[in-house]
N, C-alpha and C positions, 0 to 999 in steps of 0.2 A: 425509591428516590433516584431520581436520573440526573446524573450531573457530567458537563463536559470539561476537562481539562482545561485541569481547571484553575419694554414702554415713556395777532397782538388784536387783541379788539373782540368783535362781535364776528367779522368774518371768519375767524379762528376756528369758528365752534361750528363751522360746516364739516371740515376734517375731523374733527374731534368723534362728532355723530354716528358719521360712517364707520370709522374706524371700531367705536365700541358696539356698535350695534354685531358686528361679526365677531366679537367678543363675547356674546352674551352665551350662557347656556344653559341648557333646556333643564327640564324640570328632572330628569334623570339625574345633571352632571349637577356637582358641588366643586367648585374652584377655591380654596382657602390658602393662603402665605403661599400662590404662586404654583400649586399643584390641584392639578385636574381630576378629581373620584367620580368612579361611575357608578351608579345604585344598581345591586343584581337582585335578580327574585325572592332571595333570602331572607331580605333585608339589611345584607351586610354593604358594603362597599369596595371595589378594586379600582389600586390608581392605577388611573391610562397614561397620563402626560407629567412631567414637569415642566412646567409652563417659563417658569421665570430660571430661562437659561443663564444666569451670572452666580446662583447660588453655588457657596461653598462646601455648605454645609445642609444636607438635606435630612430632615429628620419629619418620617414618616409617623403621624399619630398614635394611639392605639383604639381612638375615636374619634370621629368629625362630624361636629351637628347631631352627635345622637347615635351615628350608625358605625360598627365596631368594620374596620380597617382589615378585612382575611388575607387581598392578595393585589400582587401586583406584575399589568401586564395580564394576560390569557394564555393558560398551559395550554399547550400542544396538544395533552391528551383530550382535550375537549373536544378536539375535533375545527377549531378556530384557528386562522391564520395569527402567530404570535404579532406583538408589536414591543418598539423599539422605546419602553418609556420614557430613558435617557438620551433620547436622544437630542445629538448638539448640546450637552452640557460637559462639556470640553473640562470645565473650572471645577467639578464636584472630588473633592479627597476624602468626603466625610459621608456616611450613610448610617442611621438611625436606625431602627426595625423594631417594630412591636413583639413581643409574645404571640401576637393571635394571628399573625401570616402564615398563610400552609402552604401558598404557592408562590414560586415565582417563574412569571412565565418567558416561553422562548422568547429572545431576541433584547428580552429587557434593558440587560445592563450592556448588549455591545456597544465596542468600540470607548466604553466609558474609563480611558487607559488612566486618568491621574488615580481614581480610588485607590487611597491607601488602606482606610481603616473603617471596618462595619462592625458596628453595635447593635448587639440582637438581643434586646428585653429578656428571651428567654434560655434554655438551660440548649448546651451542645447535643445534647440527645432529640431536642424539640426541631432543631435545626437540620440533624440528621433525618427525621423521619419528613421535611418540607420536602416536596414537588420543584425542584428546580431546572425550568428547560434548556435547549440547547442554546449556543454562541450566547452564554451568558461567564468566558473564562475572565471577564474585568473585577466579576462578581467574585469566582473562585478562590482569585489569586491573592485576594484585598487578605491583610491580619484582620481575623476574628475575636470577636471581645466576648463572651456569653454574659449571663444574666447582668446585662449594665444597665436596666432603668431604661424607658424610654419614655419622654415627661407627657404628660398631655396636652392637648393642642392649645388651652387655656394658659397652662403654664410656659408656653414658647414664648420668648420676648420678641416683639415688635419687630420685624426687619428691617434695616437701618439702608436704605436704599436711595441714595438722590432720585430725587423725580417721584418717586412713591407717594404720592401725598394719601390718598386714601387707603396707605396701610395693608392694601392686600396683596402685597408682595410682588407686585408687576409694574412697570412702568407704561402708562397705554394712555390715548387719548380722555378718560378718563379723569386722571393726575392735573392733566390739563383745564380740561373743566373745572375742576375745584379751583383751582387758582384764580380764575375768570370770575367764578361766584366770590370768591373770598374778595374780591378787588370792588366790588359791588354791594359786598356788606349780606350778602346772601346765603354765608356759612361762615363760618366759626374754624379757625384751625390751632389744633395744640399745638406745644412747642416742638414736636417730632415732625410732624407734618410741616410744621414752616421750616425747618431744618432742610428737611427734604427737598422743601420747596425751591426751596433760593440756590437754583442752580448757578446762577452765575456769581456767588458767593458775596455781594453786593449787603448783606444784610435786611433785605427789602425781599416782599415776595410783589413780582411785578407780572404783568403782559410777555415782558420779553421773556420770563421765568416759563411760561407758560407755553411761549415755541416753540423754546430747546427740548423743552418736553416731549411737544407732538413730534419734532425733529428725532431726537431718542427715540419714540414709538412706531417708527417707521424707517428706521434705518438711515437717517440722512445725520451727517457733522456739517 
C-alpha cells in the first residue's frame, strides 16, 4: 500500500433539452444521489465523479443497482492517468466507504481540505492492505472511524435539495421539466418533491419555480 503524507412556459423547455441531453450517460455509467459509477469488466463498479458539488456528506454505497462498489478513481498502478473524483466539492467534511473498496486512486481526494471525518465499513487492517494513490493527503489526514456500518444505497434517505424535484440528487434542467409537466397535470409529485420544488418559497409549485431552476442549472442568480 502506497500512501502519501499523509442543477416560464413552453419556450422553457428548449434550455431544459439541451441541457439534459449532455447529462445523459451511456450504458456503461450509473449516475444515483448525484455520483457518477463506471462499470469495469468484472462486473464491479468504480466511482469516477461526484456529480452534485454541494453535498455535505457523501456516503459511497456498498452496491448500486446490482453491482458491488470496489474502487474509486483509477490507481496509478494500472497504468491510467489518475483522476480528481472530488473535485470542486469544496463543502464535503463527511465520507462513507464500503468494506469492499481496495483502491483508491491517484488524485482522488485532492485539494478536498474541509474532510474531517471518514467512515470505513471495514476493520483498520482491511484499510491498511487498500491501494491508496498519490496527492490523496485530504484523504490521509481526515479522523478514521473503522468498522462503522456503511447503509445501503436503498437505505440512504432522500436528499433534501431545493430544485431536486426528481430526487436524483442534482439540480439540472431536468428538475425543471417536472415542474412544467406537474403544472399541466402530466405527473404527479410527492410532498418532497414539491418541497423542493417551490423555490421561491410561495407555497405554490409554479413556471417561475421552474426558472430559478434552470437559472441554478447553469450557473446564473
Amino acid at each position: 500500500m502506497r500512501i502519501t503524507k499523509i442543477t416560464a412556459g413552453i419556450l422553457a423547455l428548449t434550455v431544459p433539452m439541451a441541457i439534459a441531453a449532455s447529462a445523459d450517460s451511456s450504458e456503461d455509467t450509473i449516475i444515483k444521489d448525484g455520483i457518477e459509477y463506471t462499470k469495469k469488466d468484472d462486473g464491479s463498479v468504480r466511482v469516477t465523479r461526484i456529480i452534485n458539488k454541494e453535498l455535505t456528506d457523501v456516503i459511497i454505497p456498498a452496491e448500486v443497482e446490482g453491482y458491488k462498489v470496489t474502487e474509486l478513481g483509477i490507481a496509478g498502478s494500472s497504468g491510467e492517468e489518475g483522476i480528481n473524483v472530488f473535485e470542486g466539492c469544496e463543502n464535503v467534511t463527511v465520507v462513507m466507504l464500503p468494506a469492499g473498496i481496495v483502491s483508491i486512486g491517484d488524485y482522488c481526494f485532492r485539494g478536498v481540505w474541509g474532510l474531517k471525518d471518514v467512515y470505513f465499513a471495514g476493520t483498520a487492517e482491511q484499510f491498511r492492505e487498500m491501494y491508496i494513490g498519490d496527492e490523496n493527503d485530504s484523504l490521509i489526514d481526515a479522523v478514521f472511524h473503522f468498522d462503522s456500518g456503511v447503509p445501503d444505497i436503498d437505505d440512504i434517505p432522500d436528499l433534501d435539495i431545493m430544485g431536486d424535484v426528481d430526487g436524483d440528487g442534482l439540480v439540472s434542467a431536468r428538475d425543471a421539466t417536472m415542474i412544467l409537466k406537474y403544472n399541466i397535470g402530466a405527473v404527479t409529485l410527492d410532498d418532497a418533491a414539491l418541497k423542493n420544488a417551490d423555490m421561491d418559497g410561495d407555497n405554490k409549485v409554479t413556471a417561475r419555480d421552474a426558472t430559478a431552476i434552470l437559472k441554478q442549472s447553469v450557473g446564473i442568480k
